[in-house]
C-alpha positions in Angstrom: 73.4 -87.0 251.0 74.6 -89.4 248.9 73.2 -93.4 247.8 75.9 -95.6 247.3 74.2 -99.0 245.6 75.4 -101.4 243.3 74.6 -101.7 239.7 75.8 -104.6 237.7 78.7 -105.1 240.3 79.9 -101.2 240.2 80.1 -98.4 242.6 77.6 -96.3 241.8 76.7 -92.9 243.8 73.7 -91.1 243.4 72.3 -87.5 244.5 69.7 -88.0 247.5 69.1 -84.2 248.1 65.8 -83.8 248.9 62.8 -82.4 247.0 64.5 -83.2 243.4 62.0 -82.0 240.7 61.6 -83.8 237.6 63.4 -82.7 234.6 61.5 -80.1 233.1 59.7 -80.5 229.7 59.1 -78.0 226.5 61.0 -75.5 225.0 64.2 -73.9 227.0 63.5 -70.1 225.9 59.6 -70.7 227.2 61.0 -72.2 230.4 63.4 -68.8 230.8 60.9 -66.7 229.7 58.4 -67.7 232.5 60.2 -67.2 234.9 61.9 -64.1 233.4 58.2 -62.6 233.9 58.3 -62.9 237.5 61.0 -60.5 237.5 59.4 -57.7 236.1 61.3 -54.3 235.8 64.3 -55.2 237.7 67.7 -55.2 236.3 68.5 -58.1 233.9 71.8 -56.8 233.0 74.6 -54.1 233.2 77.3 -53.2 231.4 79.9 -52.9 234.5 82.1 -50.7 232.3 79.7 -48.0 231.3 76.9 -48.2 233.3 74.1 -49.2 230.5 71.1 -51.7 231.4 68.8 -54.0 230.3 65.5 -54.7 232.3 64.1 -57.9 232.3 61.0 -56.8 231.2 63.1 -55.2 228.0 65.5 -58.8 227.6 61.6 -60.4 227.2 60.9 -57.9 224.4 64.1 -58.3 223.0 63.9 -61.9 222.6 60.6 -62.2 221.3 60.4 -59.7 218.9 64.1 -60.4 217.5 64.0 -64.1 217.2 60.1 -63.5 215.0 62.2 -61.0 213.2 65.2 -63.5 212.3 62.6 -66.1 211.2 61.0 -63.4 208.8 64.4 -63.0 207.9 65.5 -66.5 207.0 66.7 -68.2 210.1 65.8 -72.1 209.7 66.1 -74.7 212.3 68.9 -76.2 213.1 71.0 -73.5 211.0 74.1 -72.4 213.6 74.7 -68.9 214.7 78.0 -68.0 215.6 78.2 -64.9 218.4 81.6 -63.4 217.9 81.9 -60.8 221.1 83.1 -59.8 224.4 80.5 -60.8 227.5 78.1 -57.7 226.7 74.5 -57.0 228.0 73.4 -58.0 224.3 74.9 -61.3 224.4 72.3 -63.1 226.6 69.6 -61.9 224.7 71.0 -62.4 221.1 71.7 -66.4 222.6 68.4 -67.1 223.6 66.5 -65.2 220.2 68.6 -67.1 218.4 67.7 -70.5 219.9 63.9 -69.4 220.1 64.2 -68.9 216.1 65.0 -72.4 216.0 69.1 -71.8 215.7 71.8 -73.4 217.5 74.3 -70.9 218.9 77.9 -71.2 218.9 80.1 -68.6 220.5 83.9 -68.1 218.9 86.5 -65.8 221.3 86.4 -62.4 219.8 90.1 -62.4 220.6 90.8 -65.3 217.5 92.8 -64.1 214.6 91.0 -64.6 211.5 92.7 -67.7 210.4 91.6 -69.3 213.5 88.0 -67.4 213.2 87.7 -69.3 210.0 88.1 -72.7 211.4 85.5 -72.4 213.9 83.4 -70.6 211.6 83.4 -73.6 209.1 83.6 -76.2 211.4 80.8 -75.0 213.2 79.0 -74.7 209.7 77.5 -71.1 210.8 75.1 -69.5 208.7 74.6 -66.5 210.5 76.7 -64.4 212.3 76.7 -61.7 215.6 80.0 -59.7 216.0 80.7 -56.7 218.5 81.8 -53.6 216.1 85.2 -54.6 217.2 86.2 -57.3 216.3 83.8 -57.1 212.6 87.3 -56.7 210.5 88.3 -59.8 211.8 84.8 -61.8 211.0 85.1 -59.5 207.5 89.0 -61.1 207.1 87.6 -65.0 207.9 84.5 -64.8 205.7 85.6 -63.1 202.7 85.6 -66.4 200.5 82.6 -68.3 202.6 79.7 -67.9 200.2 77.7 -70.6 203.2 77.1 -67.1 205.2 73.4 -65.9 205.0 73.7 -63.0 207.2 76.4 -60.7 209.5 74.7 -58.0 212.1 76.7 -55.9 214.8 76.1 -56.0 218.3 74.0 -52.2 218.8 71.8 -50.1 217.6 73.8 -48.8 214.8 75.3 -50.0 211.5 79.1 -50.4 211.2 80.9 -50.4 207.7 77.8 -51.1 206.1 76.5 -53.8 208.5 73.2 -53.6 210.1 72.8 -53.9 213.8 71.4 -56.9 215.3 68.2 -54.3 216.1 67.1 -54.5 212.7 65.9 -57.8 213.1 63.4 -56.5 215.0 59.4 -57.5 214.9 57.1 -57.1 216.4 56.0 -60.3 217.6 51.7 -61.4 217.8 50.2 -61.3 221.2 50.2 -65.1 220.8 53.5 -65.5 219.9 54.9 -68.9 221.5 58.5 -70.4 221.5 57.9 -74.1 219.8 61.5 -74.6 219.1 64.2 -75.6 221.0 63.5 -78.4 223.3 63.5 -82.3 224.0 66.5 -83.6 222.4 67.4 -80.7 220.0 71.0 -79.3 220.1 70.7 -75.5 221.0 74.1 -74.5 221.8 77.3 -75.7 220.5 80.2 -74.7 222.2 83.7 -75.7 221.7 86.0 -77.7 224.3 89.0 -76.1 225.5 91.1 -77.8 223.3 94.0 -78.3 225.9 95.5 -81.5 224.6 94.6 -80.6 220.9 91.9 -78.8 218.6 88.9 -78.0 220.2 85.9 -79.9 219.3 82.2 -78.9 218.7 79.8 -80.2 221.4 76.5 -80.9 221.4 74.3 -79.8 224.2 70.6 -80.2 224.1 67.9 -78.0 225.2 67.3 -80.9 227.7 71.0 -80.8 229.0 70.3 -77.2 230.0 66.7 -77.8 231.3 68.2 -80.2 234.0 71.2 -78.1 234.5 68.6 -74.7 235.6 66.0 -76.8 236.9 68.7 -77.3 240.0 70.9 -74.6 240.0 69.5 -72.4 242.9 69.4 -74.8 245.1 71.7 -73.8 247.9 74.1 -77.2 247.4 74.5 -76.1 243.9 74.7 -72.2 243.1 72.7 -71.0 245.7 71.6 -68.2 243.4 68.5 -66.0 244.6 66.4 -63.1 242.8 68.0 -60.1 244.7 71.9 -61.6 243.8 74.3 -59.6 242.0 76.3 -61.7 239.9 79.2 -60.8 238.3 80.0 -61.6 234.6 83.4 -62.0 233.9 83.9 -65.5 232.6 83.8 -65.1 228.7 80.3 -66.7 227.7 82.5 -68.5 225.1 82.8 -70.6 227.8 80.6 -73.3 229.3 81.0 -71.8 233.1 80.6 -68.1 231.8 77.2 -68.6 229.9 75.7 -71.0 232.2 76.5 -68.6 234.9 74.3 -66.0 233.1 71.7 -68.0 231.9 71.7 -68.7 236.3 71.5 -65.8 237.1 68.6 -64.7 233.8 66.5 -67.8 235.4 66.8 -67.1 239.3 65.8 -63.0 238.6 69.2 -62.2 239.5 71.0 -59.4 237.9 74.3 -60.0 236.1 77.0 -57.6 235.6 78.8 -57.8 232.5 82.5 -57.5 232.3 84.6 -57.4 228.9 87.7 -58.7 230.2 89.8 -58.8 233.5 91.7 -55.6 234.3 92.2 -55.8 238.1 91.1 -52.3 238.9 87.8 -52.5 236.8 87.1 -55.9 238.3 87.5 -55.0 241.9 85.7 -51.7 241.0 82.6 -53.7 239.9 82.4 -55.8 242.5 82.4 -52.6 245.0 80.2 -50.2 242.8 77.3 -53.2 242.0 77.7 -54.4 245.1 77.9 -58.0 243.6 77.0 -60.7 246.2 78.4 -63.9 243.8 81.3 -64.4 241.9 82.0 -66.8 239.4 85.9 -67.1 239.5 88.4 -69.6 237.5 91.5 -70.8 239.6 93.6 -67.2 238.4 90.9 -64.9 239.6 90.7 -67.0 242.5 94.5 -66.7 243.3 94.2 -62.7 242.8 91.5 -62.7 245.4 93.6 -64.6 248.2 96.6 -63.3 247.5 97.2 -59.8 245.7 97.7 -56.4 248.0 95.0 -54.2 245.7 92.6 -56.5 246.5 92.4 -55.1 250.1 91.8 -51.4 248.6 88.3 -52.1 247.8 85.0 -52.9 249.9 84.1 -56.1 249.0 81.8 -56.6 251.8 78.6 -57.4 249.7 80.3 -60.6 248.7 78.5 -63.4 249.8 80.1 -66.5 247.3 82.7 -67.3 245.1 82.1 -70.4 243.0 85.1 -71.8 241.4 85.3 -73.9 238.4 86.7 -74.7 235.1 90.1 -76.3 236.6 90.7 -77.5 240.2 91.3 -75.1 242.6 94.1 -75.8 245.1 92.6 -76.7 248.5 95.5 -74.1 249.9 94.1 -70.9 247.8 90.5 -72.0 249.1 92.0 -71.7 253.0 93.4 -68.5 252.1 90.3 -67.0 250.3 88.4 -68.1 253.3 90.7 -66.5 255.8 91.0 -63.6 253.8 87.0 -63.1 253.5 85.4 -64.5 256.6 82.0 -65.5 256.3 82.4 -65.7 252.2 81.8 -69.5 250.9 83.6 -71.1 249.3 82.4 -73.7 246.5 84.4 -75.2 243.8 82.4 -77.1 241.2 83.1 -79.9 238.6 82.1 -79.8 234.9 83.1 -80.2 231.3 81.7 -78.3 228.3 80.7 -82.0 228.0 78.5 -81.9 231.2 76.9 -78.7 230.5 77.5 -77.0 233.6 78.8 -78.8 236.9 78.0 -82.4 237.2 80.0 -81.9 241.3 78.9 -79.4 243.5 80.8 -78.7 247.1 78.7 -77.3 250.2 81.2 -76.6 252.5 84.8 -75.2 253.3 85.8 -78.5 252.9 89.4 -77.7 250.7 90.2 -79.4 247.5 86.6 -80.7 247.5 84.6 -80.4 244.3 81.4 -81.8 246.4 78.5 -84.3 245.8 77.2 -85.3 242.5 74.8 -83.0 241.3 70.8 -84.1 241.0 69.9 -86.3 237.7 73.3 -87.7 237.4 75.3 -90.6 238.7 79.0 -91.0 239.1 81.4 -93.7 239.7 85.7 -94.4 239.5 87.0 -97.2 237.6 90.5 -98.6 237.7 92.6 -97.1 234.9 94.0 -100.7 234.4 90.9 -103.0 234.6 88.0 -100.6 233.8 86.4 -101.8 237.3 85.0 -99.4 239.3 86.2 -99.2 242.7 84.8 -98.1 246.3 85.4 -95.1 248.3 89.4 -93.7 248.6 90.8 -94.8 245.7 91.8 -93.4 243.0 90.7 -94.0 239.3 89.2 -92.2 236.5 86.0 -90.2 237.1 82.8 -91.6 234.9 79.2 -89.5 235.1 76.3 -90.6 233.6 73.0 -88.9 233.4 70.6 -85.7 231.2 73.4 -83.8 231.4 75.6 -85.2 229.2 76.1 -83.9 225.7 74.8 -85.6 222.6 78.6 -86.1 221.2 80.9 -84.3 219.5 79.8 -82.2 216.2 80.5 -83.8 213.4 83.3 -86.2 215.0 81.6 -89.8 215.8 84.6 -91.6 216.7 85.4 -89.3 219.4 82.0 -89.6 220.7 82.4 -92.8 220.9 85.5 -92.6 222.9 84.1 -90.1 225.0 80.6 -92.1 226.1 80.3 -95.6 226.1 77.5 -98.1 225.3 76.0 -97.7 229.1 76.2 -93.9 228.7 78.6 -93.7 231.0 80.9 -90.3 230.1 84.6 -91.1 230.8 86.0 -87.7 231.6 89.5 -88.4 231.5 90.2 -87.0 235.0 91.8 -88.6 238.2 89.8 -88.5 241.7 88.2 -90.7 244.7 85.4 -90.3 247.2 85.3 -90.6 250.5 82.7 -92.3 253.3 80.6 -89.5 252.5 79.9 -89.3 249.3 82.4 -86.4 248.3 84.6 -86.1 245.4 87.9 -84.9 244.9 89.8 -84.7 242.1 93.5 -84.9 241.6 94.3 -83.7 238.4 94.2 -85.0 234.7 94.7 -88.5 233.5 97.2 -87.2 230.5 99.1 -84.7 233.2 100.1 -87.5 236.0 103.8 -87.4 236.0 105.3 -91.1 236.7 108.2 -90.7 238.7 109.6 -94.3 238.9 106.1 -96.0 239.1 104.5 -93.2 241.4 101.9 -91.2 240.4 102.4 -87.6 240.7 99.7 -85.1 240.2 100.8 -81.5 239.1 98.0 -79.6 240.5 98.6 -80.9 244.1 102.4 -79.5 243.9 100.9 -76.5 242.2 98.6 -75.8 244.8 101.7 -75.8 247.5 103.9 -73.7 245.1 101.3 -70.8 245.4 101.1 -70.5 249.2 104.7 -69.5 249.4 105.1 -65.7 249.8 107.1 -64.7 246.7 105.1 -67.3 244.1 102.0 -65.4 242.1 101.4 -68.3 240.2 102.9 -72.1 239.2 102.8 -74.8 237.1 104.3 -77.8 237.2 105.0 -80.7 234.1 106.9 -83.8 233.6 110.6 -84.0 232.1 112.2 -86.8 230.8 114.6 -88.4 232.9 116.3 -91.9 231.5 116.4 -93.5 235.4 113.1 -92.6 237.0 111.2 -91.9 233.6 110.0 -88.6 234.1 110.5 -86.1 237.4 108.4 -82.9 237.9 109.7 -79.8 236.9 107.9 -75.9 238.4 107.6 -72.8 236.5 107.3 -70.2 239.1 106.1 -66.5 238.0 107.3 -64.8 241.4 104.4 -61.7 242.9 105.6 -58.0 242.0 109.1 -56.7 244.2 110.0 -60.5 245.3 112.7 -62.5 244.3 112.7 -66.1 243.8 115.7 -68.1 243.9 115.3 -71.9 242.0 117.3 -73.6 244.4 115.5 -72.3 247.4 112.2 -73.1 246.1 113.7 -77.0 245.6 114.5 -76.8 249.2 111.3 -75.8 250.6 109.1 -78.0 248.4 111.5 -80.6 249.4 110.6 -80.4 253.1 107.2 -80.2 252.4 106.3 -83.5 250.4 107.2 -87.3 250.2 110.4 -88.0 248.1 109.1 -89.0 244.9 106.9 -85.6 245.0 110.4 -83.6 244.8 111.4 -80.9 241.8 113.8 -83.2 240.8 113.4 -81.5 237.1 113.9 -78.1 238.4 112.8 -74.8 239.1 112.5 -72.0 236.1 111.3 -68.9 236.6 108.7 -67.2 233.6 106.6 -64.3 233.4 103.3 -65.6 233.3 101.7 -69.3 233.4 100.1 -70.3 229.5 96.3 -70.6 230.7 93.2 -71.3 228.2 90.4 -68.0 228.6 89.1 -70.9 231.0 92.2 -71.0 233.3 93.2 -74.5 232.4 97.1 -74.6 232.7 97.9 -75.0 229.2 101.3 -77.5 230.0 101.8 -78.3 225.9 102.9 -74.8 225.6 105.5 -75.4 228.5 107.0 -78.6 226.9 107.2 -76.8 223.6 109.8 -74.8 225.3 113.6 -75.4 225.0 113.9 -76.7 228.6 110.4 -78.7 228.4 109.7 -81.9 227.9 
């Protein structure tokens, strides 16, 4: 599956999956568009809340008429539009009008406060603006002295507080219409990174990022998504996972069902009612699957996948989803924002495993001392080259540059190996290892132990100080509903479970819920901002 040559002295692995097509050229909303008319007048999207849908036939309409509408109305290339809105069946369409008009779309979560609506909004330099009728006092609050702002619509058919709907856009387009934006080398989206270890930063991704990323992504190593799958769309398009996932699912005919935001009833209600066959799941959702009681209330017999991402998935949970849902697969995938969509793809049950490098793209591990890379087994930092790879960072060249080097090569600030075969694992972040006396310990691996136990919903784990061994891992447990979880006894168990210097030697503190980005990330500053953190 996987080459595994030498290139100036380095490691380098390669995809070798057959029948690789070339990186398609042209304009991304044409390439959608194409193959959106294959689909005729099957479902696009629904609104998994209220029923409502959008035929693809209509989403092609939509697009073309709205985007020669927002050029009549001033849209000019290059200027940003920033969609401020829950995952809706209007979304998807208003993205790819927007980059058809020549635009760049950003998406902001809806749930900001205005303050922090204000940031994005300037840093993005947005000139236009799409905003569900919710959340339009909040835009209304961030914008009030931004004089840059050419134009606000709602998400509808209808105007709100004097605001016109996004409809009103709307022109007809020419028979001859043609999307000649868009493509080659031109940043079309610009979504912002999680912002985990500090403020999130603007990145560049290309129409050519995303044309390699959907050139590949129904192949069954990768998403294995077909035209009759029912995908479900819960992860917030604000996010790299949740909008690639739908612009899968737009390109493959599939049909996506949009969901706001998780309430476990409504979730598990979708999947039974749409009879969704793949689910797109971050390391929470994937825990509620394998291990909450209300999950078995529910037919979820149609499902065929779950596709993890965003943040390693413990290779326990994956045992436990598979036991749980025999015959379901299992696949956890690798990505950044900065890769587009997953650069790692698994193809098996294999646990822990986030797969094979994906086509276009190379990948290699380099000693975090020396900067070598090294062979299979060992562990270093993760480095992926290839189309996929943003452009940079938005206005922020010095963190480009730390982020890519002069060979391209993207250093992703993660810590993993391969094995033999050519499969990746990775062991957690570079910034999170906790050094316990010289050893390396990584938090996710103790995490992923922590949840198998009975009484544990969900863990994390960080690093306190300690003046002999330097730092020693600490757990906050959030025990499931009616259990009890006693700190020393979790000490104990853990104890007997891994090698010394893996121990809770910092403790066991018991909270209400784990601090996790809208992507799932495990979001350990907020835990060492707290009195007993580090």
């Amino acid at each position: 599956m996987v080459a595994v040559g030498t290139e100036k002295e380095e490691h380098v692995l390669r995809c070798t999956w057959d029948n690789i097509s070339q990186v398609p050229q042209g304009p991304l909303v044409t390439y959608i568009l194409d193959k959106v008319a294959q689909a005729g007048e099957a479902d696009a999207l629904v609104d998994g809340v209220s029923g409502e849908k959008l035929k693809y036939s209509e989403l092609t309409a939509w697009v073309r008429n709205v985007s020669y509408g927002w050029q009549a109305a001033g849209l000019e290339a290059g200027q940003v539009v920033c969609v401020v809105s829950p995952n809706c069946i209007l979304a998807p369409p208003t993205f790819l009008a927007a980059v058809a008009a020549s635009g760049v779309v950003t998406f902001a979560n809806p749930l900001y406060t205005p303050d922090e609506l204000r940031r994005h909004i300037s840093h993005s330099s947005s000139s236009w603006i799409v905003v569900h009728p919710l959340f339009l006092p909040s835009v209304q609050a961030a914008v009030k002295d931004n004089s840059e702002i050419k134009g606000i619509f709602v998400m509808g058919k209808e105007a709100v507080d004097e605001t016109k709907p996004i409809t009103s856009l709307w022109k007809e387009a020419p028979a001859d219409w043609t999307c000649s934006s868009g493509s080659g080398d031109q940043v079309v989206h610009l979504p912002y990174s999680s912002g985990t270890t500090g403020l999130p930063k603007g990145v560049k991704l290309t129409a050519a990022n995303w044309l390699a990323v959907l050139s590949t992504s129904g192949r069954e190593e990768y998403l294995d998504i077909t035209k009759g799958d029912v995908i479900l769309g819960i992860l917030p398009f604000f996010h790299v996972f949740g909008i690639g996932m739908c612009l899968s699912s737009l390109f493959h005919g599939a049909t996506l069902v949009t969901l706001p935001r998780f309430i476990p009833d409504i979730f598990l209600k979708a999947l039974q009612t749409y009879k969704v066959t793949l689910v797109p799941v971050v390391p929470p959702l994937a825990i509620f699957l394998a291990k909450h009681d209300v999950v078995a209330k529910f037919d979820l017999s149609s499902m065929k996948s779950i596709m993890c991402g965003a943040a390693p998935l413990a290779g326990e949970v994956q045992q436990i989803i598979c036991k749980r849902f025999p015959g379901v697969t299992v696949r956890q995938g690798f990505g950044m924002t900065e890769t587009t969509l997953a650069v790692f793809a698994s193809e098996s049950h294999e646990p822990g495993a986030v797969g094979h490098i994906t086509p276009h793209s190379e990948a290699k591990i380099i000693d975090m001392e020396t900067g070598n890379s090294v062979g299979p087994n060992v562990d270093g930092e993760l480095c992926v080259r290839g189309p996929i790879i943003t452009k940079g960072y938005f206005n922020d060249e010095k963190a480009t540059n730390e982020l890519i080097d002069p060979q391209g090569w993207l250093h992703t600030g993660d810590v993993g190996h391969y094995n033999e075969d050519g499969v990746f694992y990775i062991v957690d972040r570079i910034k999170e290892l906790i050094k316990y006396k010289g050893y390396q310990v990584a938090p996710a691996e103790l995490e992923g132990l922590l949840v198998t136990h009975e009484a544990i919903a969900d863990a994390a784990v960080i690093g306190v100080p300690d003046e002999e061994a330097g730092e020693c891992p600490k757990a906050y447990i959030v025990p499931k509903p009616g259990k009890t979880v006693v700190p020393e006894d979790i000490i104990d168990w853990v104890k007997e479970r891994v090698a010394p210097f893996k121990r809770l030697r910092g403790g066991v503190e018991i909270i209400s819920a784990v601090p996790r980005s809208p992507a799932g990330k495990i979001l350990r500053k907020n835990l060492r901002m707290q009195p007993n953190g580090a």
